[in-house]
Steps between C-alpha positions, in 0.01 A plus 500: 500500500863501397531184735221328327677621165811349616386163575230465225879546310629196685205254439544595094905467506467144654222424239657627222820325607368143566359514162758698305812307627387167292601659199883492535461212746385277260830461286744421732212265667471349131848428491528381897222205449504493095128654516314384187244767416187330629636518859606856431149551426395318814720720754371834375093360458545345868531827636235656295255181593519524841470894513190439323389246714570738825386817358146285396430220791719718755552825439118637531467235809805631700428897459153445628555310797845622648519832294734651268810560722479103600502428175754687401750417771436140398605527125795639619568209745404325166738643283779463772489099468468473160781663428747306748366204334570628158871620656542068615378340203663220386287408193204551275221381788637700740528816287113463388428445876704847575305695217145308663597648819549878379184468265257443827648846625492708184145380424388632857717826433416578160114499658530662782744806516329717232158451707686603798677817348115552352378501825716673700634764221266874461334475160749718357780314620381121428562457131838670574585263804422214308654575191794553717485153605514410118818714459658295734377168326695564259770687654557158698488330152794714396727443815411179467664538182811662627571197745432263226759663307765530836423173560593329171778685433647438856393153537385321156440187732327586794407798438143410468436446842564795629345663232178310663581576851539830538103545505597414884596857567196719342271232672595556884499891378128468408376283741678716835363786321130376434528394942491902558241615249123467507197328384269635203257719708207338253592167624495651853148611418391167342587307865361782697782653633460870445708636746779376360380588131487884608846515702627360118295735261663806768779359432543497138238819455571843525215583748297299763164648335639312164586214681096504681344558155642206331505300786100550495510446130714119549222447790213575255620278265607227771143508617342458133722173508417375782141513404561253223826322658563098361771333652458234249703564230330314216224725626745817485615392188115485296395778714813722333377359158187596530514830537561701153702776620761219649472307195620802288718586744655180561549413091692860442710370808599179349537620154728757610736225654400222215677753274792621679606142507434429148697732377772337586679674802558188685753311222716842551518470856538115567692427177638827396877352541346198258397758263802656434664164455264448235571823340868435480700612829664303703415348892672777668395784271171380484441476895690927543222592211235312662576752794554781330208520272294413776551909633334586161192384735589674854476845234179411371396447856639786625323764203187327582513625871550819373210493271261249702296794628542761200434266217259218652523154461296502210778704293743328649377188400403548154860639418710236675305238291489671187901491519537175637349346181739672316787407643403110522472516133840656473661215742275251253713646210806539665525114588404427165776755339770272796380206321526580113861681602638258724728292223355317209551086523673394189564108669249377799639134644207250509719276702428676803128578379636884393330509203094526596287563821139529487381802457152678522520831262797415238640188369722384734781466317801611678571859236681708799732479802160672693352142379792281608593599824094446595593157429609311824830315465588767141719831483618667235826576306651632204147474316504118664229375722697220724408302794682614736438672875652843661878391490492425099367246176508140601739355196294433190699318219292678213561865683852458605574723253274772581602469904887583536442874617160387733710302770380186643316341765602185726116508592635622866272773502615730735281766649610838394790432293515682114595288238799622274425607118180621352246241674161628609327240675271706728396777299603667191608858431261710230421793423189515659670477863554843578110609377372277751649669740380815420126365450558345837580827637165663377348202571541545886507834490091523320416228748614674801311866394141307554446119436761460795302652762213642423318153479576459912381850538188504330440122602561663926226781394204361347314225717285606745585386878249230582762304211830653452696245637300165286489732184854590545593185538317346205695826279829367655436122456417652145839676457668168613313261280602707219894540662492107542408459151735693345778389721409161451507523110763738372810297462314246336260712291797749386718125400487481109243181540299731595453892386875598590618791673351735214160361500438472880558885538273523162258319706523711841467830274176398355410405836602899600271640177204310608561612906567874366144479292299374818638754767434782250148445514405291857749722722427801725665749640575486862742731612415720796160353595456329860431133489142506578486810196660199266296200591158782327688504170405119454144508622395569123491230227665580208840665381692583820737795356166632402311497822742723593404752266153433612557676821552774353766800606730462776625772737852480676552493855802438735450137548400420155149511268163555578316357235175724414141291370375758189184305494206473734558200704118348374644417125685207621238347786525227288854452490550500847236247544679262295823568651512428882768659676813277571465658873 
């Protein structure tokens, strides 16, 4: 079990890497091939599009027909190419091509290693196993972090590429240490291979009478499937829809990952760097916090290990929510505190178009350095919007007077270099720079406690056998639709001709209220029931959260809860005719 731990570890680091590294990749990448912020856009969403495209047309496909060690091996081949392309990239195509590449392998990842680790894991060690798996998510997002930072300091130039390329390493870990371990006993049962589903549940069991009596439990199950099997998957697909305890299942599912995108995680993680440019720090500083606060997750992570199995999912999370909506409001605020603090504009230049930009929810009219350097082509100095770019003001007759302590540019832009006086061209300093830090901070840190994990958990737990893998992979494609949204949207939506920084975080907190509201009343609690004891708390119609206090008292045993029916079985003859089960 401690092996399985271990390399259930490795497959999150290398996922939480691929996707975390972006972040501080993406300035010195802006600066290498002058990205405009449409193709930023485009090289973050490309991964996200073709994860969802793997984890939805692939994903379920793949772990059906060669199993969920194949599959996992092969995202790790996966992520191994993609990220030599990134390392060789000589331009924009070949960049989105890279980030294509490692999306096909974190779509098939993302899907398949918490239904593994369900499936091999004992019941009371499966939401801890795959809440480990989470920890490491992030924890790769955070090293990924710490190279960013090496990387840019040591080389400002290059840097970048081997910030991509060292996903090479953790790749050949995972996939030499996937070749030695083995495949998910229930998909061993599913292609009739029960010899070899028994050696593995002795294996990873404490007894061989354990390992017999869920072994005859999977084959149960695996017979009630076969009954009913469809190899067509439109087929699978209605068949899944049709039955009510799947369809209640299957919409808590892909709520649960609708809203942990939503909320915004996903613009800290690919643009955190970009955020804290925004907020008034500059490259460097902004790509060592981008790191740093990403730990504030790996903690929340971590506590929710601890408390997984003590508190539930349920508590969990209900109280990562409730604080995440907090602190988005208090990053909405803090932007728009950077903004009214970051130097008043007492001259804007209309020669270089300084003056104006459209704008969605104020005027426009260029009031604040925040507003100027959102301009392209405009910094700001000495109360002066100029156009200028990062070495200084190009020369304006009417301004000269305004520009003698700003320097000057000879429109050589070159990459890295800091322009002499008080010109901010990038970003501007405020006072709101330092409380977005901190809201950061407990931003990650809520997150990680529940709405980091506990989505993969619960969505591992809840579907019955006959279709785990489709409905997992219709939660999944569900998380990445929502991801690929987000991602594809943020730099534009948080520009100010569209809701600025302050209002997009407004938007993802309201997004968090309405998530917190649903999951109080349509989620269950799950912790320490077997799988096949979960899929019975959807067979009812109504309020999930309340079905379980349906059942009635629960009494404790080693390996979890025995749920105890407190009425006669008759009184819901009706119900159960209605509701077919998904086995």
């Amino acid at each position: 079990m401690r092996y399985l731990t271990f390399m259930a570890g490795i497959g999150g680091f290398l996922f939480g890497y691929d996707t975390g590294v972006v972040s501080g990749a993406m300035l010195p990448m802006k600066r290498a091939f002058n990205l405009s912020s449409h193709q930023q856009e485009v090289i973050v969403s490309s991964t996200v599009f073709a994860a969802f495209f793997s984890s939805l047309f692939l994903g379920a496909t793949v772990n059906d027909r060669f199993g969920r060690r194949i599959s996992i091996l092969g995202s790790a081949f996966v992520f191994g190419i993609g990220s030599i392309v990134l390392m060789i990239s000589n331009g924009y195509v070949m960049l989105v091509i890279g980030r294509t590449i490692l999306g096909l392998g974190i779509g098939v990842a993302s899907l398949t290693t918490p239904i593994y680790i369900a499936e091999v894991a004992t019941p009371n060690m499966r939401g801890r196993l795959v809440t480990i798996n989470t920890l490491m998510i992030t924890f790769g997002q955070f090293f990924a972090g710490m190279v960013d930072g090496f990387f840019d300091y040591l080389l400002p130039e290059s840097g970048w590429r081997y910030m991509l390329g060292f996903a090479v390493i953790p790749s050949l870990i995972m996939f030499i240490g996937f070749l030695t371990l083995p495949e998910s006993p229930r998909w061993l049962v599913g292609k009739g291979r029960y010899r070899e589903a028994f050696l593995v549940l002795v294996e990873y069991r404490e007894s061989r009478d354990e390992a017999r009596t869920e072994l005859r439990d999977i084959m149960e199950s695996a017979a009630d499937i076969d009954k009913n099997k469809d190899n067509n998957s439109i087929h699978q697909i209605i068949s899944m829809l049709s039955d009510p305890a799947m369809r209640r299942a299957l919409l808590l599912g892909c709520s649960l990952m609708a809203i942990q995108q939503c909320s915004g995680i996903n613009t800290v993680m690919y643009y955190a760097a970009s955020i804290y440019e925004m907020a008034g720090y500059d490259e460097l500083t902004a790509v060592w916090l981008s790191g740093f606060t990403a730990l504030a997750q790996v903690v929340g992570i971590a506590t929710s290990i601890v408390l997984v199995d003590k508190a539930g999912r349920r508590t969990l999370v209900l109280f990562s929510l409730g604080f995440v909506t907090l602190s988005l409001v208090g990053l909405a605020g803090s932007f728009y505190l950077s903004r009214i603090t970051s130097g008043e504009i007492v001259f804007a230049s209309s020669d270089g178009g300084c003056d104006y930009q459209p704008a969605t929810i104020w005027d426009g009219i260029t009031t604040y350095c925040y507003d100027c350097v959102g301009i392209p082509g405009c910094g700001y100095c000495n109360g002066v919007c100029f156009p200028g770019d990062v070495l200084g003001p190009v020369i304006v007759e009417d301004t000269s007077s305004f520009q003698s302590s700003c320097g000057s540019s000879n429109n050589s832009n070159t990459a890295g270099t800091t322009a002499v006086g008080n010109w901010e061209y990038d970003a501007c300093s405020g006072g709101g720079s330092s409380i977005s830090v901190i809201f950061m901070v407990l931003y990650l840190l809520a997150f990680g406690i529940g709405m980091g994990g506990m989505p993969w958990t619960i969505n591992s737990e809840i579907y019955c056998l006959k279709y785990r893998s489709l409905a997992v992979s219709f939660s999944t494609a569900t998380n990445w639709i929502g991801n690929l949204i987000i991602s594809a949207t943020f730099l534009t939506l948080s520009s100010p001709s569209a809701l600025t920084a302050y209002g997009a975080f407004g938007l993802y907190g309201s997004v968090a209220l309405f998530g917190w509201i649903w999951l109080y009343y349509k989620l269950p609690e799950t912790k320490g029931l077997s799988l096949e004891e979960i899929e019975e708390l959807f067979q009812r119609p109504g309020d999930n959260n309340y079905n379980v206090r349906r059942r009635g008292s629960h009494r404790r045993r080693s390996d979890g809860m025995i749920p105890v029916n407190t009425q006669d079985d008759d009184d819901n003859d009706d119900d159960d005719d209605d509701d077919d089960d998904c086995e």
